[in-house]
N, C-alpha and C positions, 0 to 999 in steps of 0.2 A: 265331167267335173275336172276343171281345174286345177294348180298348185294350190293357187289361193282359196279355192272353195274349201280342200281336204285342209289345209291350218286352220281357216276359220270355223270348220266344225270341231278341229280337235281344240282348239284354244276354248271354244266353246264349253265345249262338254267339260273339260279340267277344270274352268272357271266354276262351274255350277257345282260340279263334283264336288271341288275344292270349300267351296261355298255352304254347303250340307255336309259338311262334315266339321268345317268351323262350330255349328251350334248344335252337334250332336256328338264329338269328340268327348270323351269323362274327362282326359286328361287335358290339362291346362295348356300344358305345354306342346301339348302335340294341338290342339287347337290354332295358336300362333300359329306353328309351323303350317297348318293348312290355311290359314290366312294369306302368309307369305307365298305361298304357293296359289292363291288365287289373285293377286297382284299382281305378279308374276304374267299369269295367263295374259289377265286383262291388258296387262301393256304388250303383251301380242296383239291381240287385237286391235288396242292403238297402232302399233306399226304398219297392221295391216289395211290400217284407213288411211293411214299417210299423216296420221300427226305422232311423228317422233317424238315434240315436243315435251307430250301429253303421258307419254311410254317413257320417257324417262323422268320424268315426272315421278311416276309410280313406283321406279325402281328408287331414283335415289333420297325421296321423302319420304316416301310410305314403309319401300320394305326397308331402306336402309337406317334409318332415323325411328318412325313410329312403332313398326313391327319388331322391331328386334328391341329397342328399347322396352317394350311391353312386356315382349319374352322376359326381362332380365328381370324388370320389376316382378311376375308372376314367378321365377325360379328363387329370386329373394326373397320374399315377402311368405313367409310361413301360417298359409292360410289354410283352414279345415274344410277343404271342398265338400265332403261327405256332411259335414254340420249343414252347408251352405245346401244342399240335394234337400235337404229331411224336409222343408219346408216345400216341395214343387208342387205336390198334389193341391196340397189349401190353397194354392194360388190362384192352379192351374184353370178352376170355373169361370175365373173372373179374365185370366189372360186371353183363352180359349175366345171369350164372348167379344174380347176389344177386337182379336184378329178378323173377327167374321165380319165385323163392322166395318173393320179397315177393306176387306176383301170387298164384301158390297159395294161399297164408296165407289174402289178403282174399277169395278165390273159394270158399274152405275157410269160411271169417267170414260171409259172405254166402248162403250155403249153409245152415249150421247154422243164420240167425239168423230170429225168430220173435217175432211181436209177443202179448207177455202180456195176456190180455183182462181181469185184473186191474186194468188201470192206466185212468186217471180220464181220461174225453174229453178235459175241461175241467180243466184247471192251475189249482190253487191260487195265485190272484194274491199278490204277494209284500207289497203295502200293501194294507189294505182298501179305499182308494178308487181302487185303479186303473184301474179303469172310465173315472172322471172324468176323469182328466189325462193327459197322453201318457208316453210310455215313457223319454224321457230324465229328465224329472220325477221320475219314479216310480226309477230308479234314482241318482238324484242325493238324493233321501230317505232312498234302504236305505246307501248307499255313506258319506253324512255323519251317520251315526247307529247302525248298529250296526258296521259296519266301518271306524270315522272309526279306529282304532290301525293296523289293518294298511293301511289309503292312507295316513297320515304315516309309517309305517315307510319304504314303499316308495318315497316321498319320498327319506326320509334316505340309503336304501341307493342312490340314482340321482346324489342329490349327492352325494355320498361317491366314489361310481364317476367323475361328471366332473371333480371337484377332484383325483382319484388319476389319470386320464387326463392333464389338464393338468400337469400337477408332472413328474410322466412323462417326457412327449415337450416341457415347455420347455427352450431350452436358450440359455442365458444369450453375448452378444457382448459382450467387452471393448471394440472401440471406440463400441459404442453410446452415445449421450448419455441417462442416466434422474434422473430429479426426484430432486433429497431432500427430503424433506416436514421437518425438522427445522433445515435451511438456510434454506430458504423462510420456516416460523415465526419465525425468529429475526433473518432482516432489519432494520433501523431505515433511517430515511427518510435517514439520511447514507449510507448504503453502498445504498440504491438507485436513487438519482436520482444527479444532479450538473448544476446548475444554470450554465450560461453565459449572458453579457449578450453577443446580438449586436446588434451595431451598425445601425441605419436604410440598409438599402439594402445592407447585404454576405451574405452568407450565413456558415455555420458553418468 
């Protein structure tokens, strides 16, 4: 067994670990925290397939951005988890019954499924020098060049969505003090100073 054998069973094991204990944790918060910690894993694992790309990816959307954002929302937000438990059991018949179904399906999927000896070892690299350069490279060429409209789309449709988020949930205080930029402009040096002569040795 190799270095790389013994990481990928430990990234392994942490990820799954990590992963069951997300939806078994009581605590809210320590939940995240095993989230984070299974993202974490996984982008080992990405590293250890050779897309960095893909591993930082996880580290700086997922746990830096969505994971911790979530944490904050769950440490603010003053919710009654124990109200939120009382109901598991009544559910639980009908939850229990969807999962066996779901589990059939993929045992059903996995069963019938069958690799066609049609299809080519070796993948059609997507640039033709990508041999030469790494993989973040190489998708950062195809992504600013033949899908440079649908990345600025999805842009526009992300700003869109946070300036409609924000407008939203602002919510304007009367006795608040806010600038006027039009006031400000139109100041002159007589209405913003006012000069007094104090005298040697007195104060104002």
């Amino acid at each position: 067994m190799g270095i790389a054998d013994l990481f990928f069973y430990l990234f392994s094991a942490l990820t799954i670990g990590s992963a069951v204990m997300v939806i078994s944790a009581r605590n809210p918060v320590h939940a995240v925290m095993f989230l984070i910690l299974a993202f974490i894993n996984a982008a080992g694992l990405f590293l250890l397939l050779g897309a960095e790309f893909l591993a930082m990816l996880l580290i700086i959307v997922y746990v830096g951005a969505v994971a911790v954002l979530f944490l904050f929302v769950v440490m603010m937000l003053d919710v009654d988890f124990a109200e939120l438990r009382a109901g598991y059991m009544k559910y639980f018949p009908v939850g229990a019954t969807i999962g066996f179904i779901v589990l059939g399906e993929l045992m059903a999927l996995f069963g019938a499924w069958k690799s066609d000896g049609g299809i080519s070892v070796t993948p059609k690299a997507p640039i033709p020098d990508a041999a030469t350069i790494t993989n973040t490279e190489a998708i950062g060429q195809v992504l600013y060049t033949e899908y440079i409209f649908y990345f600025e789309a999805v842009g526009i449709i992300l700003l869109t969505a946070m300036v409609g988020a924000i407008v939203l949930t602002f919510r304007q205080n009367e006795n608040a003090k806010r600038q006027n930029i039009g006031d400000q402009v139109a100041r002159t040096p007589e209405t913003s100073i006012e000069i007094k002569k104090v005298e040697t040795g007195k104060g104002i």
